[in-house]
C-alpha positions as CSV (number, residue, x, y, z in Angstrom):
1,X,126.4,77.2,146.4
2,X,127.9,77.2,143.1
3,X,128.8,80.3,140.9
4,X,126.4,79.2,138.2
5,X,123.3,79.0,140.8
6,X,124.6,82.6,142.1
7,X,124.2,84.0,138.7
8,X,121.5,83.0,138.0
9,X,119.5,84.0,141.0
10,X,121.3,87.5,141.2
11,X,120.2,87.8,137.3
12,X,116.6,87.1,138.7
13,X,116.5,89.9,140.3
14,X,117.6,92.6,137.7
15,X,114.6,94.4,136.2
16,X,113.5,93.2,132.5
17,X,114.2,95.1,129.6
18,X,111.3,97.5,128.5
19,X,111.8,96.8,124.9
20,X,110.9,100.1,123.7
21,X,113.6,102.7,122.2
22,X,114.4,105.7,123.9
23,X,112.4,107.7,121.2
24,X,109.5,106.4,123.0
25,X,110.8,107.1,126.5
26,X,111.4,110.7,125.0
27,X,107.5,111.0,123.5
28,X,105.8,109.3,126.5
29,X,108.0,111.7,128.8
30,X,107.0,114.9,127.1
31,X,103.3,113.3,126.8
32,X,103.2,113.1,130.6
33,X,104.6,116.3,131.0
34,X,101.8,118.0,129.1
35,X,98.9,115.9,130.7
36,X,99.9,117.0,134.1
37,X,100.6,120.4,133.9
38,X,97.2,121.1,131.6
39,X,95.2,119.7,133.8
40,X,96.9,120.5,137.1
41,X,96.6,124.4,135.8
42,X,93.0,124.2,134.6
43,X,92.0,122.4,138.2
44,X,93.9,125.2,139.6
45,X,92.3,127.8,137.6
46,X,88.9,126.5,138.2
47,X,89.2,125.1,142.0
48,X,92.5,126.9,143.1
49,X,95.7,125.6,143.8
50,X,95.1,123.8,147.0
51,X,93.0,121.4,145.6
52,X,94.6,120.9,142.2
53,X,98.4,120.0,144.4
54,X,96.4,117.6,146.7
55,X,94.9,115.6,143.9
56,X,98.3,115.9,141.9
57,X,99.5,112.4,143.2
58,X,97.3,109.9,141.8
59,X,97.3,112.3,138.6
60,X,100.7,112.2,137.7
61,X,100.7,108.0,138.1
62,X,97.9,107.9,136.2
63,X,100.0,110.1,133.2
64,X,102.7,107.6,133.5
65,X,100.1,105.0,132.1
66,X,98.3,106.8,129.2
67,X,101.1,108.2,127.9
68,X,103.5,104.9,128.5
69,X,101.6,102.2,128.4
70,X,98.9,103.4,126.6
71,X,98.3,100.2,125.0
72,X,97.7,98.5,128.5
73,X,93.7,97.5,129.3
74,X,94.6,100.4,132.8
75,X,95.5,103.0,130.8
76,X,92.3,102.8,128.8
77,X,89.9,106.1,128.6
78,X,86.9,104.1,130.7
79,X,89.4,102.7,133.5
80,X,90.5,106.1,134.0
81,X,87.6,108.2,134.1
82,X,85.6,105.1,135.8
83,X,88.3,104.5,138.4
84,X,88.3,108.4,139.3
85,X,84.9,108.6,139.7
86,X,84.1,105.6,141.5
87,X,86.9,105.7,143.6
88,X,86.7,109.5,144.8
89,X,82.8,108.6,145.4
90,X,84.0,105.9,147.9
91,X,86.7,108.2,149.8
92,X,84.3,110.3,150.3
93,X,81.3,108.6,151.6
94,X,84.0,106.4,153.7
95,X,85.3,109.8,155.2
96,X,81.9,110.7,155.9
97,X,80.7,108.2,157.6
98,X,83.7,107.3,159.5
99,X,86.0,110.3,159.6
100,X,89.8,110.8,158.6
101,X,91.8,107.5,159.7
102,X,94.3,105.5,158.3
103,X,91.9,102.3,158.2
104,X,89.2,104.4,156.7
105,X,91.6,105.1,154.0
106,X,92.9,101.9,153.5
107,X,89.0,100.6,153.6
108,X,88.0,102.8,150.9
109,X,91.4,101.4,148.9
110,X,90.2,97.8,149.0
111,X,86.1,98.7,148.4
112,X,87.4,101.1,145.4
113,X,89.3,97.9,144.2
114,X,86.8,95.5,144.3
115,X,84.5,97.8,142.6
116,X,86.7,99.0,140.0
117,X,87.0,95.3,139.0
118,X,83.4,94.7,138.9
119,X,82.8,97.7,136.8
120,X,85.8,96.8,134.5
121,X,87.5,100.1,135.3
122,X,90.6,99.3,137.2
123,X,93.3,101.9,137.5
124,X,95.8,101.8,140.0
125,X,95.9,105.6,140.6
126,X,92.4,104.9,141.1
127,X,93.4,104.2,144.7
128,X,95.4,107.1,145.0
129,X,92.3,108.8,144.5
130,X,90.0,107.0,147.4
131,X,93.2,107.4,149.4
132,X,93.1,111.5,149.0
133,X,89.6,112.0,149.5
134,X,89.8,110.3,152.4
135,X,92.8,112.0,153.8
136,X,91.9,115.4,152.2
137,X,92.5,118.3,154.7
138,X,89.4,120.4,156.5
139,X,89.9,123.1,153.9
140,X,88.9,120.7,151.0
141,X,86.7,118.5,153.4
142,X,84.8,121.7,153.1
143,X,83.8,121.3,149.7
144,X,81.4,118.3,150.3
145,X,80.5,116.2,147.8
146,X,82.1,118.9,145.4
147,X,85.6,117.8,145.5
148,X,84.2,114.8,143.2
149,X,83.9,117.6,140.5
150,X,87.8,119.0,140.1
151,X,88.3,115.0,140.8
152,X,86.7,113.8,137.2
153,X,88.1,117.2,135.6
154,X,91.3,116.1,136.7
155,X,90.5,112.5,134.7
156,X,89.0,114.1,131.2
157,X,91.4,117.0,130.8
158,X,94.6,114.0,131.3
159,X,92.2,111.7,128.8
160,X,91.7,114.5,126.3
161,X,95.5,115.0,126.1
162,X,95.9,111.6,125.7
163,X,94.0,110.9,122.7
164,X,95.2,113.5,121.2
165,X,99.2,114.2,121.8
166,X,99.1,110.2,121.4
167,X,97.5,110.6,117.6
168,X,99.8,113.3,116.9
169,X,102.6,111.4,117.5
170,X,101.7,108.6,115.8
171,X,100.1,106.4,118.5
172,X,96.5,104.6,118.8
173,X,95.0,105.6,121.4
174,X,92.4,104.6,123.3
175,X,92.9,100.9,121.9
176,X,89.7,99.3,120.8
177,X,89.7,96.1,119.0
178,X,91.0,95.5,115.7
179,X,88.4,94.5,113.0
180,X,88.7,91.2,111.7
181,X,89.6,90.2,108.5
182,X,87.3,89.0,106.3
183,X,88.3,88.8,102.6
184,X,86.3,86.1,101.6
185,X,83.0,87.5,103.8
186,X,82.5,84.0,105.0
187,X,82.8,83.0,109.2
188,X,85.3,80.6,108.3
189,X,88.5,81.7,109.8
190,X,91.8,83.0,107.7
191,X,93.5,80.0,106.3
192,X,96.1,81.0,108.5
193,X,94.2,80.6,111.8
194,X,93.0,77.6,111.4
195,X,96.2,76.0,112.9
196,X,98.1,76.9,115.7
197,X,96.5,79.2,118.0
198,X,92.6,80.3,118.2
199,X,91.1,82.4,120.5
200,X,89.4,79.7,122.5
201,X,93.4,78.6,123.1
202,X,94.2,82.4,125.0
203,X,90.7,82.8,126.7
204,X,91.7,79.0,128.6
205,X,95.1,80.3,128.6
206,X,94.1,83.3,130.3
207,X,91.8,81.7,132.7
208,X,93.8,79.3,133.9
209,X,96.6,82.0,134.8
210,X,93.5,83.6,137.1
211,X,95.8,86.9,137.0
212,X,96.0,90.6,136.1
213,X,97.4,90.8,133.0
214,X,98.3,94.0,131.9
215,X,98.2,94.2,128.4
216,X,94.8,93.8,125.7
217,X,93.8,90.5,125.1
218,X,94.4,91.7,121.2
219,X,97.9,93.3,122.2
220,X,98.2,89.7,123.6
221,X,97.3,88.1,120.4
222,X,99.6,90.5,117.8
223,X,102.3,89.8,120.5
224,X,101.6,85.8,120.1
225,X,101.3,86.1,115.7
226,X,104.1,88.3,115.6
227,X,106.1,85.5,117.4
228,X,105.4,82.8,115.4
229,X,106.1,85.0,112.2
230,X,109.6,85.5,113.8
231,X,109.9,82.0,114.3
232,X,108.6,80.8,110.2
233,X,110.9,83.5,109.0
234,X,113.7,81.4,111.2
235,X,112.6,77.8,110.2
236,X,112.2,78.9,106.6
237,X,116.0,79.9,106.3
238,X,116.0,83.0,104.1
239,X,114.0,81.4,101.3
240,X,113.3,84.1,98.9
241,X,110.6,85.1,96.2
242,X,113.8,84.3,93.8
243,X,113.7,80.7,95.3
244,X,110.4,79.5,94.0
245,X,109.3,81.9,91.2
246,X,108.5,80.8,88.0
247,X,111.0,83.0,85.3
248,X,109.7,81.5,81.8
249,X,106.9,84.4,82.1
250,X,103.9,84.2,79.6
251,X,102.5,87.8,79.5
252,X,100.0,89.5,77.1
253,X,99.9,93.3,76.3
254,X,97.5,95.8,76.3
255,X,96.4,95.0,72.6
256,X,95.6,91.6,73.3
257,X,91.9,90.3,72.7
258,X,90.0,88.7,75.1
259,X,90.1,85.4,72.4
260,X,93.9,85.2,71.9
261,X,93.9,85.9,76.5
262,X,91.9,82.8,77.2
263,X,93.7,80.7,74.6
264,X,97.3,81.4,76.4
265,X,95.2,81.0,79.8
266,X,93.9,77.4,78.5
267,X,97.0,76.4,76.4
268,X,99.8,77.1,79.9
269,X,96.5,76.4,82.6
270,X,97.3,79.3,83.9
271,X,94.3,81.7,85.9
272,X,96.2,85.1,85.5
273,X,98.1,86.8,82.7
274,X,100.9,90.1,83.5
275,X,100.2,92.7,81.1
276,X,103.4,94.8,79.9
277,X,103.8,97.6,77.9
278,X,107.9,98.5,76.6
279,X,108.7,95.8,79.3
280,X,107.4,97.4,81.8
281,X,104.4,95.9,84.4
282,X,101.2,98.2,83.5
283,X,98.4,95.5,84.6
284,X,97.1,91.9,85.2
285,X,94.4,89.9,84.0
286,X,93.2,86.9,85.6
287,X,90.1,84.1,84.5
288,X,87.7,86.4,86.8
289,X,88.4,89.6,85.0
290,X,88.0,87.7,81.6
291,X,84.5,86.3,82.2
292,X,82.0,89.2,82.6
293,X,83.2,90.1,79.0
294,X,82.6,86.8,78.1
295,X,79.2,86.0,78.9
296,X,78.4,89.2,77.8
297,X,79.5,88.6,74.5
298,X,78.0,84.9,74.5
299,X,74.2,87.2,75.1
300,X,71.8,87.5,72.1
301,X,71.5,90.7,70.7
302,X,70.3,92.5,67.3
303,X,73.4,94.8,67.2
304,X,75.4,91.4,67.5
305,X,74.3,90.1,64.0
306,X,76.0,93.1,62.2
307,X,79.5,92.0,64.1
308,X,80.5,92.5,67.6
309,X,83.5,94.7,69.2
310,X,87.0,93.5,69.8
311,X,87.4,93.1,73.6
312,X,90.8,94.0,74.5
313,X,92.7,93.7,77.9
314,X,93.1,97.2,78.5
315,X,89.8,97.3,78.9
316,X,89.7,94.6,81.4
317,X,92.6,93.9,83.3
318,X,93.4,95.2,86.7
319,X,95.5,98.5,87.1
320,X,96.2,97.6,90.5
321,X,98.9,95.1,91.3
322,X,100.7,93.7,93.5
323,X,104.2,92.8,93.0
324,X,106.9,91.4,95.1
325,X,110.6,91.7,94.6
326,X,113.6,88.9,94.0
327,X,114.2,88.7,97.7
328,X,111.0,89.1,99.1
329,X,110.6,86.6,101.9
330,X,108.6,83.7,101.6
331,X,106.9,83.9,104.7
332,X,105.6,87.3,103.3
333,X,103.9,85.3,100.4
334,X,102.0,83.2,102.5
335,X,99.1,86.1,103.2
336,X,99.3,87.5,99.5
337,X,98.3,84.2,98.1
338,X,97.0,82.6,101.3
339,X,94.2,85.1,103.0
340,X,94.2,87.8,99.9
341,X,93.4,85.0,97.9
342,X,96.2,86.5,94.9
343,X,96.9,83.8,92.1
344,X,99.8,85.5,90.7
345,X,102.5,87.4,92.0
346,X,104.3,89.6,89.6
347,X,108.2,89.8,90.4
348,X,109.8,92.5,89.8
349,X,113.9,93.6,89.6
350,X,114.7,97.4,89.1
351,X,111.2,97.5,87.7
352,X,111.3,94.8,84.7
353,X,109.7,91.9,85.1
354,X,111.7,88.8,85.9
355,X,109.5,86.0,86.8
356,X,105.8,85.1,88.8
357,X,105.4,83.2,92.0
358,X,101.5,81.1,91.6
359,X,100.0,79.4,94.7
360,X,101.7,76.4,92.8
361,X,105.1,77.5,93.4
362,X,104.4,78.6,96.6
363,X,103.3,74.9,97.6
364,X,106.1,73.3,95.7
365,X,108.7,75.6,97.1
366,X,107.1,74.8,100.7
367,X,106.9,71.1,100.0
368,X,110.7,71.5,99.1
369,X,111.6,72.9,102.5
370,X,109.5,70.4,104.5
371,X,111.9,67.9,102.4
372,X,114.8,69.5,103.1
373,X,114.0,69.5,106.8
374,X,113.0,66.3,107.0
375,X,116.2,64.9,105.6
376,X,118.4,67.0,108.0
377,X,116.4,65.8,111.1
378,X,116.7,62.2,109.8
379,X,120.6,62.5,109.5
380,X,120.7,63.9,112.9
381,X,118.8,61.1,114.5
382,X,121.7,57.8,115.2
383,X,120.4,54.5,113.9
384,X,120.1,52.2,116.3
């Protein structure tokens, strides 16, 4: 066997990385540390310390998650509390009806199992817990149907810690779904889902694996976008805002009329106009700001006769803007002008402004790359 095959087998078997810092290890440790002892004292306090160590096991596993992997679908507020009360309902019966054995235990493992994944609530401690109330000593066997109580308080106090040291520190917690983003209120998807991957792509991709996955189908998907973000960035070779902004800036100030804005909008077919003040950015007008004015000028009125008000921009244009620096990325562009449906992009250098990126230049900078790429792949093809 070569040296290269022994490598590479012996690096098959060294853990992966966890890809977290160890700021995280440090908060998820101390997270842990917090849920187990809180609810390991209250059990205690309520049901005595007999029967808060004997459950302590499948507790302290189940810490590891919510704190850990708390974005995993197992460490989930419903798998816990589900998988806790299910499974200790099924140790118990099990050890009723066919005493304390090691295959009664293991029995009420594999039922628990199979039920947790019916009822969407699979947690590994979960076991742990059929496991215990199976095996639980005459002292707790006692207690009856009972032990199922300090079982779920066990499960909500560890929950409740949870969601709440984990949004403390800065953590989501339980993960639900992320709403979808709908700018335009249409069902069309964003312009930048519409090629690539769709989520009829990972439910196939996920079926045809047919395995436990442990991470959210969404925590799957952010994994999957954030990828191929990585990867533009790389393909698009550090093309900045600088690259493909437009630095001959027409720009109107706050005294401008709504007359001398549409002329400079018609004359440079332009759809939105900077406003400065001393050289500085204080707003933007585009065509949509301009025509409710407009038309409400163009409406018959009395008071009209006798003269109408000079519309200005300050009264119209937008206060709000968003700008982008000289080396802004471009693949950070592509969802200002893209799904926020921006037609100018203000850029500014140590706060003056030095030049606008439209959805034109976006294109024609884009179109320049695709070029540029072509070319490179053509020179490294031989002729034949």
């Amino acid at each position: 066997m070569s040296a290269f095959h022994t490598e590479t087998r012996l690096r098959r078997l060294l853990p992966a990385p966890l890809n977290t810092s160890p700021r995280e290890w440090l908060r998820a440790g101390l997270g842990a540390l917090l849920g187990l002892f809180l609810a390991g004292w209250l059990c205690s306090m309520a049901y005595g310390s007999t029967v808060a160590l004997h459950l302590l096991g499948p507790l302290a596993a189940s810490a590891v998650l919510v704190f850990a992997v708390h974005s995993g679908p197992l460490a989930q507020p419903w798998p816990v509390v589900g998988s806790y009360a299910l499974a200790g309902a099924v140790g118990l019966a099990m050890r009723q009806g066919f005493g304390v054995e090691l295959w009664v235990a293991a029995a009420a493992l594999g039922v628990s199992l199979v039920l947790m994944c019916l009822l969407r609530c699979l947690h590994p401690p979960g076991g742990g817990v059929a496991a215990s109330a199976v095996l639980a000593d005459s002292g707790l066997a006692a207690m009856g149907d009972h032990l199922l109580e300090p079982i779920l308080l066990n499960a909500l106090i560890l929950v409740t810690v949870a969601v709440v040291y984990n949004h403390l520190t800065g953590v989501r917690y339980p993960k639900g779904a992320a709403p979808r983003k709908d700018p335009h209120h249409t069902h069309d998807p964003l312009s930048s889902e519409r090629v690539g991957i769709n989520s009829d792509d990972m439910d196939q991709a996920l079926e045809e694996l047919d395995e436990f996955v442990d991470v959210t189908r969404e925590e799957l998907e952010r994994i999957i976008l954030a990828t191929e973000q990585h990867a533009l960035q790389r393909s698009l070779g550090g093309i900045t805002a600088a690259s493909v902004m437009s630095r001959d800036v027409q720009f109107a100030s706050r005294r401008t009329t709504l007359d001398e804005a549409w002329k400079m909008l018609d004359s440079h077919h332009l759809k939105a106009l900077p406003v400065l003040e001393e050289g500085r950015l204080v707003g933007i007008v585009s065509l949509s700001d301009l025509v409710g004015p407009a038309m409400a000028r163009a409406r018959f009125s009395w008071r009209g006769l006798f003269g109408r008000d000079v519309v200005r921009l300050d009264q119209v244009m937008s206060r709000r803007v968003v700008s982008v620096t000289c080396q802004h990325p471009l693949e950070r562009l592509l969802p200002l002008l893209g799904e926020q449906g921006l037609h100018c992009l203000p850029v500014l250098e140590n706060g003056s402004l030095v030049g606008v990126i439209t959805q034109t230049d976006l294109i024609a900078g884009l179109k320049r790359h695709l070029l540029t790429a072509a070319k490179r792949s053509d020179q490294r093809v031989p002729a034949l």
